[in-house]
C-alpha positions in Angstrom: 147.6 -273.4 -46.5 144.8 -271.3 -44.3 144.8 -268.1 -46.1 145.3 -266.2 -42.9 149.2 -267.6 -43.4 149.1 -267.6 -46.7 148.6 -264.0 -46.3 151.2 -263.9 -43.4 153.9 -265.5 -45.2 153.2 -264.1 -49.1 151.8 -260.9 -48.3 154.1 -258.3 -46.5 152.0 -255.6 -44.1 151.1 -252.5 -46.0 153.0 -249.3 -45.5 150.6 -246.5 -45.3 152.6 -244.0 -44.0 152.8 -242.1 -47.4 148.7 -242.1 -47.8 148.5 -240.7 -43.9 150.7 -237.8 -44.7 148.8 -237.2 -48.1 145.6 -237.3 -45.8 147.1 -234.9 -43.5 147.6 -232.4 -46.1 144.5 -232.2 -47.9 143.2 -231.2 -44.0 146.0 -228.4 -43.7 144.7 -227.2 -46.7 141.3 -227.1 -45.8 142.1 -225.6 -43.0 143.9 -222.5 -44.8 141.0 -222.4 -46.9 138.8 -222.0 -44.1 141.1 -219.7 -42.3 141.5 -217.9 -46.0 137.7 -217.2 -46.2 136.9 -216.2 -43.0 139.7 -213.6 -43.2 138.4 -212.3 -46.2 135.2 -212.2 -44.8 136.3 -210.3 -41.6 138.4 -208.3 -44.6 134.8 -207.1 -46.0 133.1 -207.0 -42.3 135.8 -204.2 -41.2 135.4 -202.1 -44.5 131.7 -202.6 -44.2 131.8 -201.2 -40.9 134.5 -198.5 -42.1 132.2 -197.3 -44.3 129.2 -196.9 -42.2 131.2 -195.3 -39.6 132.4 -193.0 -42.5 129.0 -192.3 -43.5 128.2 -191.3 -39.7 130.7 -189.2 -39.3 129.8 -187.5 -42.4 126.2 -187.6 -41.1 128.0 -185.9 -37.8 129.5 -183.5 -39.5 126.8 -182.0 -41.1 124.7 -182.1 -38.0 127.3 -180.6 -36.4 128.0 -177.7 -39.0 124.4 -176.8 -39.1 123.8 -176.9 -35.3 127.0 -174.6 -35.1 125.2 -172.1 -37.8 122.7 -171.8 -35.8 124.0 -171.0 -32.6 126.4 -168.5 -33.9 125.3 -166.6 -36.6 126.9 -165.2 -39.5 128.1 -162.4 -38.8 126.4 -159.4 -41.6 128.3 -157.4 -43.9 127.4 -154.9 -46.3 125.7 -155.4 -49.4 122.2 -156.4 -50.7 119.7 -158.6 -48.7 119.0 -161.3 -51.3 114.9 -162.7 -51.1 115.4 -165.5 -53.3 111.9 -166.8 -53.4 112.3 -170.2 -54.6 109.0 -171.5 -53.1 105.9 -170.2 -51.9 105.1 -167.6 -48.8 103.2 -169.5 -46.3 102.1 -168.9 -42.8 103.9 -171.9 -41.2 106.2 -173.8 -43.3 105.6 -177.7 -43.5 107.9 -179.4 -41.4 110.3 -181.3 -43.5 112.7 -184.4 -42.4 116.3 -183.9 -43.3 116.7 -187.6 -44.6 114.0 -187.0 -47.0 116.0 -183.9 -48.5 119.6 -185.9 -48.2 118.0 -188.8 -50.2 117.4 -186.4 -53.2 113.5 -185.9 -53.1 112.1 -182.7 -55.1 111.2 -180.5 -51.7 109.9 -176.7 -52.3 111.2 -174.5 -50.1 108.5 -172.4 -48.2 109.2 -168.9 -47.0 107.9 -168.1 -43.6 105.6 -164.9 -43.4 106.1 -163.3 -40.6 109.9 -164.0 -40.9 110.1 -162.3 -44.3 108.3 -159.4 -43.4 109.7 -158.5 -40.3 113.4 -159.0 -42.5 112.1 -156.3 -44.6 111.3 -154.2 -41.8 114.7 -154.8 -40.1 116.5 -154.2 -43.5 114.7 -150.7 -44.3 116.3 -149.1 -41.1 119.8 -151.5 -41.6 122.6 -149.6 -42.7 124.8 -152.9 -43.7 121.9 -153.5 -46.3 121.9 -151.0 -49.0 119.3 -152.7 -51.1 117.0 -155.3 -51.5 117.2 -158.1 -53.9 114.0 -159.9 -55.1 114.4 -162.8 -57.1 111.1 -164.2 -58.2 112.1 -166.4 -60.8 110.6 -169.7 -59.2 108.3 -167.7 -57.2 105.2 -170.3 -55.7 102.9 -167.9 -54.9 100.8 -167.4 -52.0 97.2 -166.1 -50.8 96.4 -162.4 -52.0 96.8 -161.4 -47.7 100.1 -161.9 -48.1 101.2 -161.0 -50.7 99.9 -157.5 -49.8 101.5 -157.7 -46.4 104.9 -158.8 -48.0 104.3 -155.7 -50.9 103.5 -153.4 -48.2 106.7 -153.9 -46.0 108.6 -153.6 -49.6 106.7 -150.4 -50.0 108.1 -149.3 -46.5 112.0 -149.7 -47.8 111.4 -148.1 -51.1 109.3 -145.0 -49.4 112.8 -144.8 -46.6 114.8 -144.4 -50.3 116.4 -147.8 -50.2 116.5 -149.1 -53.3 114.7 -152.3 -54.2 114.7 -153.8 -57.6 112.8 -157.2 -58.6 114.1 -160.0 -61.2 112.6 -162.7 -63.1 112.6 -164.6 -66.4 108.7 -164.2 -66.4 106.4 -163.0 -63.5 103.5 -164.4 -62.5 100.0 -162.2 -60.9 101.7 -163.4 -57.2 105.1 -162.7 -58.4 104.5 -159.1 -59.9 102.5 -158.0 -57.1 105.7 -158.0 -55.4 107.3 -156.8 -58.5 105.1 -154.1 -58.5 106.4 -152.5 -55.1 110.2 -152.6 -56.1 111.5 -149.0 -57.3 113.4 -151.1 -60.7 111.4 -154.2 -61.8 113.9 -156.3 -64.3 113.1 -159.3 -66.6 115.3 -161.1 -69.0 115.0 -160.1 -72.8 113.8 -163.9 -73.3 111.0 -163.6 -71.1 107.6 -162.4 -70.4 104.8 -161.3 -68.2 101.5 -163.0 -69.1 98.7 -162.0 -66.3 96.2 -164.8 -65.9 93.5 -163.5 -63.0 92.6 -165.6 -60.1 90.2 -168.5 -61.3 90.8 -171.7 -63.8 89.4 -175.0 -64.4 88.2 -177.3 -61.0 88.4 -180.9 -61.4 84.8 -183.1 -61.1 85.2 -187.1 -60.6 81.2 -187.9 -60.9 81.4 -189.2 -64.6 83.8 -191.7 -62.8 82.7 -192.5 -59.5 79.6 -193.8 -61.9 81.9 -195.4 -64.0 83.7 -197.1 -61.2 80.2 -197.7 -59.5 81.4 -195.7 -56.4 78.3 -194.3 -54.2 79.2 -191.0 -53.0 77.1 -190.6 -49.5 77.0 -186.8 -48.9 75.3 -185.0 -45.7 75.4 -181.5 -45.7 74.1 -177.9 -44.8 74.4 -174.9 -46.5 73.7 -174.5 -50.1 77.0 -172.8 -50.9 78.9 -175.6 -49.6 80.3 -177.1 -52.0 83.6 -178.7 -51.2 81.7 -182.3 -52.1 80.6 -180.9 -55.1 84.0 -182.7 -57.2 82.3 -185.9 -56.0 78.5 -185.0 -56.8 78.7 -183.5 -60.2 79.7 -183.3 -63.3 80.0 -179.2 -63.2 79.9 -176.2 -60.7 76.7 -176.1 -59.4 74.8 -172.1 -60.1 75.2 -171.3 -56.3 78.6 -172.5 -56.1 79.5 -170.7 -59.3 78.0 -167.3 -57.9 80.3 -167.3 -55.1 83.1 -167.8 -56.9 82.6 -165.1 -59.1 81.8 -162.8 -56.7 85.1 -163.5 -54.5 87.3 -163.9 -57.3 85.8 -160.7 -58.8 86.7 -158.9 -56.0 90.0 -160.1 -54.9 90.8 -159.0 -58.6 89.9 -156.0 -58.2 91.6 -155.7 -55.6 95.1 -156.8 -57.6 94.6 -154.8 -60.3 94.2 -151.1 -57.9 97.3 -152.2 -55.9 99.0 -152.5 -59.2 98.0 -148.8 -60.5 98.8 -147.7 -56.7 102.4 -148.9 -56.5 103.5 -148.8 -60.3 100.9 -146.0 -62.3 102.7 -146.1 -65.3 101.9 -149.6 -66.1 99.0 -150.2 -68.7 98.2 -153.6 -67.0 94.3 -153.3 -68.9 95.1 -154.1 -72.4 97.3 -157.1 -71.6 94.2 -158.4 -69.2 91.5 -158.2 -71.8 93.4 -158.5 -75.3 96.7 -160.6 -74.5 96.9 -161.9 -78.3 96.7 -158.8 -79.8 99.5 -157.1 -77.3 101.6 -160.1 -78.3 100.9 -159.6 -81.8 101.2 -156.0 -82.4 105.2 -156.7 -80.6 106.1 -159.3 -83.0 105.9 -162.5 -80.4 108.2 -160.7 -78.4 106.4 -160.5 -75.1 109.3 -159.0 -73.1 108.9 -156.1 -75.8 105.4 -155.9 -74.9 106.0 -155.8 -70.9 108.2 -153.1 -71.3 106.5 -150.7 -73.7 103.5 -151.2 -71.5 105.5 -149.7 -68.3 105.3 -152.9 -66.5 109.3 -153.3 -66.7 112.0 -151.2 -66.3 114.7 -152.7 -67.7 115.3 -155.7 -70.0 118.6 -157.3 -69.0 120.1 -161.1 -68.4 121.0 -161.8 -64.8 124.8 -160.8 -65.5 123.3 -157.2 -66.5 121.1 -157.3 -63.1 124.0 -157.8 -60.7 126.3 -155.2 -62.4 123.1 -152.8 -61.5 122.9 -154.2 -58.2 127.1 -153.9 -57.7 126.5 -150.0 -58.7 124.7 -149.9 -55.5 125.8 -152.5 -53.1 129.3 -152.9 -54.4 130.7 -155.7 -55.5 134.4 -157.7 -56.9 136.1 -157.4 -60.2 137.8 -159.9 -59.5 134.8 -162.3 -59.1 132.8 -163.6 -62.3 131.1 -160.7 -64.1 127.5 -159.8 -62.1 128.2 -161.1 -59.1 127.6 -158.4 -56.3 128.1 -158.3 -52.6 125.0 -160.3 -51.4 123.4 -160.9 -47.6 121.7 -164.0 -47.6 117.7 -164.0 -46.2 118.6 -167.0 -44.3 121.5 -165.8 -42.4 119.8 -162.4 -41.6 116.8 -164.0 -40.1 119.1 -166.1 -38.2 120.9 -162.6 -37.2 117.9 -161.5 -35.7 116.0 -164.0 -33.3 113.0 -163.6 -32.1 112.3 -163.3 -28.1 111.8 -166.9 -26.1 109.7 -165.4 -23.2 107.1 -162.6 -23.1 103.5 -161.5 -22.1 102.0 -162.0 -25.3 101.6 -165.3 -26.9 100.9 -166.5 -30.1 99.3 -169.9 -31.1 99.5 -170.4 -35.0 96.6 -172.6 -36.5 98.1 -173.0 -40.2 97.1 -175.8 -42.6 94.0 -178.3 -42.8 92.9 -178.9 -39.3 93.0 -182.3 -38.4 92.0 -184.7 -35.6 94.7 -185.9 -33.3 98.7 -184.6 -33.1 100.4 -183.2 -36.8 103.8 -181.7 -37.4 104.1 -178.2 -38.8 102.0 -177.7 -41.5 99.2 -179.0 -40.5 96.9 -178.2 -37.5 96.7 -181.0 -35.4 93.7 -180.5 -32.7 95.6 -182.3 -30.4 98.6 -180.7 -31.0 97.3 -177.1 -31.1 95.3 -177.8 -28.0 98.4 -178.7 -26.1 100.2 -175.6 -27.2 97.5 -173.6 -25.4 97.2 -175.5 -22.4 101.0 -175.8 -21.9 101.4 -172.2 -22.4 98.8 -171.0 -19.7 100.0 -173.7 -17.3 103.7 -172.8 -17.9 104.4 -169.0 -18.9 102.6 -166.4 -17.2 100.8 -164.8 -19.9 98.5 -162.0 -19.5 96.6 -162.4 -23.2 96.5 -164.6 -26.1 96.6 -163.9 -29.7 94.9 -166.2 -32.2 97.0 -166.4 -35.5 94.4 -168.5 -38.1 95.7 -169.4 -41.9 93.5 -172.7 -42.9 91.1 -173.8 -45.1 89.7 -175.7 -42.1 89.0 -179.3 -41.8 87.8 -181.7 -38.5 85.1 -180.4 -37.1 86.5 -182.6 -33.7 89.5 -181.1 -33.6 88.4 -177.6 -34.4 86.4 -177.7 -31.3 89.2 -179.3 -29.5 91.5 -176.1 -30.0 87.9 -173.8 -29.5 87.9 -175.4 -26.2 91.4 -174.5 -25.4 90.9 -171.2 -26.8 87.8 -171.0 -24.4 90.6 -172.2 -21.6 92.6 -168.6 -21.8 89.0 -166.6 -21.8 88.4 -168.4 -18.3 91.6 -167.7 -17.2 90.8 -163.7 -17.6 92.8 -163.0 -21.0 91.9 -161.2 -23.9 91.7 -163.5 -26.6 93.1 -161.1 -30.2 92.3 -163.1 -33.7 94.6 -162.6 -36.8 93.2 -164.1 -39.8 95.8 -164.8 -42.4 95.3 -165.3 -45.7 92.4 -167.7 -45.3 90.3 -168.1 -42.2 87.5 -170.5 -43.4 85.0 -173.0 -42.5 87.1 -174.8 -39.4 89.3 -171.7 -39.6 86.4 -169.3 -38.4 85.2 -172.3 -36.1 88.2 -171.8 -34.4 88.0 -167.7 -34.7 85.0 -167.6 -32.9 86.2 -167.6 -29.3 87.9 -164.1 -29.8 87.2 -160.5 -28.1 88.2 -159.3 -31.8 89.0 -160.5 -35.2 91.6 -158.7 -37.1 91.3 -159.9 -40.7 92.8 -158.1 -44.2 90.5 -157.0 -47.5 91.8 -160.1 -49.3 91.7 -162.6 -46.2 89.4 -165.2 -47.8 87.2 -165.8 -44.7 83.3 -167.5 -43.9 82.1 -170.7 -45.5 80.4 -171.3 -42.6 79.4 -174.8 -43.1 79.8 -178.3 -42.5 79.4 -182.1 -44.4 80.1 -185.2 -43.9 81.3 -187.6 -47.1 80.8 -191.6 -46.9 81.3 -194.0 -50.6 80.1 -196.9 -50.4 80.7 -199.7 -53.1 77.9 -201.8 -53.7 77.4 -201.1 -57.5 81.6 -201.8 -57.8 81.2 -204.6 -56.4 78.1 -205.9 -58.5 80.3 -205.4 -61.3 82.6 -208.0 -60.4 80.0 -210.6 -59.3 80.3 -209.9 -55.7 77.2 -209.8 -53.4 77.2 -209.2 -49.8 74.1 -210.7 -47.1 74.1 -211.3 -43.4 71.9 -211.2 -40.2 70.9 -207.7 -38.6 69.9 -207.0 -35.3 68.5 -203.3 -35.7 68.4 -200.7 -38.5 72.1 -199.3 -38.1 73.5 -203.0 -37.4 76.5 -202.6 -39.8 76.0 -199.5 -40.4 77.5 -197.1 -42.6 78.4 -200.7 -45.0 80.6 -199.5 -46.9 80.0 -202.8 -49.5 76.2 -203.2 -49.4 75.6 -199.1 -49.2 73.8 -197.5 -46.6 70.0 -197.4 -45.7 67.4 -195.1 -45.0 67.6 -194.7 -41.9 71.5 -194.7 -41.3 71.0 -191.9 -43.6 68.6 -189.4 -41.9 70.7 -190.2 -38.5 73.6 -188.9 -40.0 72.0 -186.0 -42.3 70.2 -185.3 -38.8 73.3 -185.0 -37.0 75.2 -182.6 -39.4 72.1 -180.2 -38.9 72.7 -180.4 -35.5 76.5 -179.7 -36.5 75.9 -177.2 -38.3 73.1 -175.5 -35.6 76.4 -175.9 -33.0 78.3 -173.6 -35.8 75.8 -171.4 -36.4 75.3 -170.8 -32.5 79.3 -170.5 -31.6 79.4 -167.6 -34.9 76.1 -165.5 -33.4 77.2 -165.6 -29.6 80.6 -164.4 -30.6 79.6 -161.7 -33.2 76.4 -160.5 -31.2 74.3 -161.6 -33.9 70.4 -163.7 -34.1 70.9 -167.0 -34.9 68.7 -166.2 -38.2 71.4 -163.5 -39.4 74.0 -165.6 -39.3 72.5 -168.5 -40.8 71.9 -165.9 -43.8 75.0 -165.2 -44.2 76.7 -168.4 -43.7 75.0 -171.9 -45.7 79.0 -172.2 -46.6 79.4 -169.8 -48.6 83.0 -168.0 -48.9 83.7 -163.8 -48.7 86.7 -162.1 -48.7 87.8 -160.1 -46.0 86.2 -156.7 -46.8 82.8 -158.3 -47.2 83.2 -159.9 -44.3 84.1 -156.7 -42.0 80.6 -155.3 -43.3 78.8 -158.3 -42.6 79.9 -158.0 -38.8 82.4 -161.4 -39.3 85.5 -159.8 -38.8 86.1 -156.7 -36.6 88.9 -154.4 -38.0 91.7 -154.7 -40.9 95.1 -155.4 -39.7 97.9 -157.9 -40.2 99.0 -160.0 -37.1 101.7 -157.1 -35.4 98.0 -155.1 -35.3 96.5 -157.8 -33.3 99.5 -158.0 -31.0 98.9 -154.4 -30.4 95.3 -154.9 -29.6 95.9 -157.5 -27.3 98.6 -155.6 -25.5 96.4 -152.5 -24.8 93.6 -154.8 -23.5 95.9 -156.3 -21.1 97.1 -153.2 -20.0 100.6 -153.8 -21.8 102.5 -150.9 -23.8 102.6 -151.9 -27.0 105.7 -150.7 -28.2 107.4 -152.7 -25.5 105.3 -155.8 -24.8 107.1 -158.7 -25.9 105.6 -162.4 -27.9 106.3 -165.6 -27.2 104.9 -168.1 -30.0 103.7 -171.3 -28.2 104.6 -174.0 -30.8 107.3 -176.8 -30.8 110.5 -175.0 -30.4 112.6 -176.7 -34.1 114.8 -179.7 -32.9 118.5 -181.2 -34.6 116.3 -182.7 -37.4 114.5 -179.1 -38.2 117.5 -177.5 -37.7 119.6 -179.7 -40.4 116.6 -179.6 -42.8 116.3 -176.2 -42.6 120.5 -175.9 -43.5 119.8 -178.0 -46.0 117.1 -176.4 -47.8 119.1 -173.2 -47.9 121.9 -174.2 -49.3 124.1 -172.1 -51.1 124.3 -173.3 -55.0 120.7 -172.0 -56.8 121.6 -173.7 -59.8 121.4 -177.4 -58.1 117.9 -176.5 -56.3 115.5 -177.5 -59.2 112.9 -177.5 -56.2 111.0 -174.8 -57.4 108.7 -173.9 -60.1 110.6 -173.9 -63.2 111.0 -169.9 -64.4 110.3 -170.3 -68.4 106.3 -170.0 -69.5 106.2 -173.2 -70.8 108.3 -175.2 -68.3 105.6 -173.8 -65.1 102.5 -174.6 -67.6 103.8 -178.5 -67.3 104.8 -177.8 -63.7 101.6 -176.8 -63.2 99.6 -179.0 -65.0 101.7 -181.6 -62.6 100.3 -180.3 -59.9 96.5 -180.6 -61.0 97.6 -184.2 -61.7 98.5 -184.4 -57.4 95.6 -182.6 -56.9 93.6 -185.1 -58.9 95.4 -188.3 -57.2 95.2 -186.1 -53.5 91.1 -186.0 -54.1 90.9 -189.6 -55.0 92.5 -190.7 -51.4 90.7 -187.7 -49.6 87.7 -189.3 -50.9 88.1 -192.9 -49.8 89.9 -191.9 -46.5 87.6 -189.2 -45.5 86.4 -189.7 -42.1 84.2 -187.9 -40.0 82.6 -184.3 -39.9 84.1 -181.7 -41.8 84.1 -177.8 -42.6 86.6 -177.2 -45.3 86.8 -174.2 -48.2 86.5 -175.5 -52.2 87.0 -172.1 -53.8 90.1 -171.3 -51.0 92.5 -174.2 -53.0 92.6 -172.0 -56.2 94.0 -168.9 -54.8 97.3 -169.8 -52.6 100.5 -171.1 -53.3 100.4 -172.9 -56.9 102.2 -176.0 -54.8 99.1 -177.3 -53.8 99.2 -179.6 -50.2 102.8 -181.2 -50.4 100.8 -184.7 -49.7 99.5 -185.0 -52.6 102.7 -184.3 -54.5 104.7 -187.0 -52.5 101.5 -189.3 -53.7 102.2 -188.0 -57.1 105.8 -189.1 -56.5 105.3 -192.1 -55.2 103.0 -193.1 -58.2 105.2 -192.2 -60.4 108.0 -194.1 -58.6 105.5 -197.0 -59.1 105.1 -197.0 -62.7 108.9 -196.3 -63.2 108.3 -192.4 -64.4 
């Protein structure tokens, strides 16, 4: 039989219904999985997305609350004007983004001068404030100018009988000068004053640039000059080191009569000369020292301070023992905005001068220059007034905001400087166009020099094996090489053109101060004077803080001075400013660990932390150093113990590195 009917007749057909239903729901159930995952996917899409609007509104919120502070103010009521210095006093405060401070970064507060004094002054004739606070125990410092600008208004309010009294755990030289102006100076019983004078160690990198077979090219004039001297040698050179003691001699000086002026009964000269055997003779107990010698008042935690303060400014038993009725510093600068328009205005050149645009904090030629012209083109200002607070930097962009300067003379306005507390190298550069120069005793001015800096690494790379060769066409072909070193005559083109830098410096400084060429190349080869010096050697005019220049300026255009109003051309803060600056003033002082720590030996490590930045900041200044320069070497040991906040987010972000 053919097996086509053998399997017709034997072999029924197969029923396969039961195996297509089977197959059917093994797909329904792949299809509920499917449909089960992409639910819970969409499931963790939406929270996602809840969340991050969340985090936006959040984000909103606070925007929104700090824009609202701003626009209205608090409103003021009575009690003591709190100056809790938690951060140094500088000239322009460094501009700051508000996701850096949300994401938990250390940032140090700074404190705004001409904002804190003009709050003291507002507060002495205030009858809401009956006494001033100052809270110093993570004090940063700042230049000896301002200090005695900030100690002088203080002196105001205590001379008008308005009580101000000073606490810390320990002061500092920058935080007692302050101290020193208060009518009660406080300090906890666990404390301690130890006065150090201006001056300390300076670090040198030549034993390692050898080490590391690093070539450090240096073209310079001026034998004082001796910012490149970290990079040349292995010590202070004898001219460099006469300098220093001459202006550190005499800012000390200075410290130490402002001290006997403001608090007589304080025996400051044993604890300078014999610290160890004040200490001694008290046991260890330095506090006990302090206040035997007359350089405290009263010994007393903070719970015993604001019970003083509450005697005077009033205060709430029902509220934690100490606590007194307080007017925060931020809210009463807010109280008291400053005037948008006027007839005056006021350029600020604070920070290391450097080419191109820079936010706050730094004096960016472009930037600057733009202020200026924007402010002739747009306002209609009838004089100019120079405010200057930098160590210099670019000599390019120093002459770009000259040039501006020189863009108000031509337009018929008196041109007023106010040096700050430093004016040097590309800070007098860009002094030089003014009709007068108002400067203090402790302004650290001059240095009147410039240098160029180029490494090369030729003998690093010999080390390693590695050679270089190639075809050139004429001397400078490949010129500076920065891995086969430079050559004769790269060298005298450049060493000839920072003569002819330094001739352009020399030139500016004796046509604006009336001076031979030959004087004022006697008095400049970089080296660095302070303020009173300088007024004798005819490079500053008169003493006066920058409400004296405005004064100036206002009388030479024909302005009264007691009503002519300032405008400060400068970048008006935006929402991100605005927020950061809400931010950094928060409320709670006990979660703001972005100050100096207030025991002795917590700010030596502090400190010692920020020589480590400074070293790290050097190492990239030298590699990264580009162009013609006029920057100060002695200015970086007498301002804010902070240091430039660059070279502590490089410390950071080395540390982040190597998981510290």
């Amino acid at each position: 039989m053919p097996a086509s009917i053998y399997r017709d007749s034997v072999l029924p057909d197969h029923d396969t219904s039961g195996y297509q239903d089977t197959k059917g729901w093994e797909s329904r159930r792949e299809e509920n999985h499917v449909k089960l995952v992409r639910g819970a996917w969409k499931l963790l899409v939406g929270i996602k997305d809840a969340l991050v609007l969340v985090a936006m509104l959040l984000f909103f919120g606070v925007l929104f609350a700090a824009l609202n502070a701003k626009s209205a103010p608090a409103t003021i009521k009575d009690g003591a004007l709190v100056l809790d210095l938690n951060g140094p006093i500088v000239e322009q405060p460094e501009e700051v983004s508000p996701f850096a401070m949300l994401s938990g970064g250390e940032i140090m507060q700074q404190y705004r001068l001409r904002d804190l004094v003009r709050t003291i002054d507002a507060a002495k004739d205030d009858a809401k404030v009956k006494a001033i606070v100052l809270d110093l125990d993570r004090f940063g410092g700042a230049y000896p100018a301002a200090l005695g600008e900030v100690s002088d208004a203080l002196l105001r309010v205590r001379t008008s009988g308005k009580p101000v009294l000073a606490y810390a755990t320990g002061y500092t030289d920058g935080g007692y000068r302050l101290a020193a102006a208060a009518s009660e100076v406080w300090m906890d019983p666990m404390g301690g004053i130890l006065l150090a004078g201006p001056g300390g160690s300076q670090l040198y990198y030549k034993g390692l640039i050898d080490k590391l077979g690093v070539n450090a090219h240096v073209y310079r004039v001026g034998k004082f000059k001796s910012f490149v001297e970290p990079y040349t040698r292995a010590d202070q050179s004898p001219e460099a080191r006469a300098a220093s003691e001459a202006l550190y001699g005499v800012l000390f000086d200075q410290w130490k009569q402002a001290i006997a002026k403001e608090r007589p009964k304080a025996q400051i000269a044993p604890l300078l000369t014999q610290p160890e055997a004040v200490v001694t003779a008290a046991g260890g107990d330095i506090a006990k020292a302090n206040l035997a010698a007359g350089l405290v008042d009263k010994l007393g935690d903070r719970t015993a301070f604001g019970r003083r303060v509450a005697q005077i400014a009033g205060g709430d038993t029902s509220k934690p023992a100490g606590y007194f009725n307080a007017i925060k510093y931020q809210a009463y600068v807010d109280s008291k905005p400053l005037p948008k328009t006027g007839d005056i205005g006021i350029v600020t050149i604070a920070g290391e001068i450097v080419d191109g645009k820079a936010k706050a904090g730094s004096a960016g030629g472009d930037t600057i220059a733009k202020y200026i012209l924007d402010g002739l083109a747009k306002n209609d200002l009838k004089a100019l007034v120079v405010r200057v607070d930098s160590p210099g930097g670019s000599v390019l962009a120093s002459e770009k905001i000259r040039l501006a300067i020189m863009a108000a003379k031509k337009k018929g306005l008196p041109v007023v400087v106010s040096m700050g507390g430093l004016a040097a190298s590309g800070g007098y550069w860009v002094s030089t166009p003014g009709d007068v120069i108002f400067a203090e005793p402790s302004t650290i001015t001059g240095s009147i020099g410039i240098f160029g800096l180029i490494p090369t690494f030729e003998n690093t790379l010999a080390k390693i094996g590695v050679t270089t060769d190639g075809v050139k066409t004429t001397p400078l072909s490949g010129q500076p090489d920065v891995m086969a070193g430079t050559n004769p005559q790269t060298d005298a083109v450049l060493q000839a053109a920072i003569e002819h830098g330094y001739a352009q410096f020399i030139g500016r400084v004796a046509a604006s101060r009336h001076m031979t060429p030959q004087r004022v190349n006697e008095i400049a080869q970089g080296r660095v004077w302070d303020g009173g010096t300088a007024h004798q050697l005819g490079l500053v005019d008169r003493f006066g803080t920058l409400s004296d220049a405005v004064a100036e300026a206002a009388r030479r255009a024909k302005l009264d001075p007691k009503t002519a109003q300032v405008q400060y051309l400068e970048k008006k803060p935006g929402w991100a400013a605005e927020l950061a600056k809400q931010l950094a003033a928060r409320d709670d002082k006990d979660d703001d660990a972005s100050g100096p720590p207030s025991d002795a030996f917590g700010r030596i490590a502090w400190e010692r932390r920020q020589l480590f930045a400074q070293a790290l900041g050097d190492v990239k200044r030298l590699a990264t150093s580009g162009g013609v320069q006029a920057r100060c070497l002695e200015c970086a040991g007498l301002g804010p113990v902070g240091g430039v906040a660059s070279d502590g987010r490089l410390l950071d972000l080395v540390l982040a590195k190597i998981g510290l």
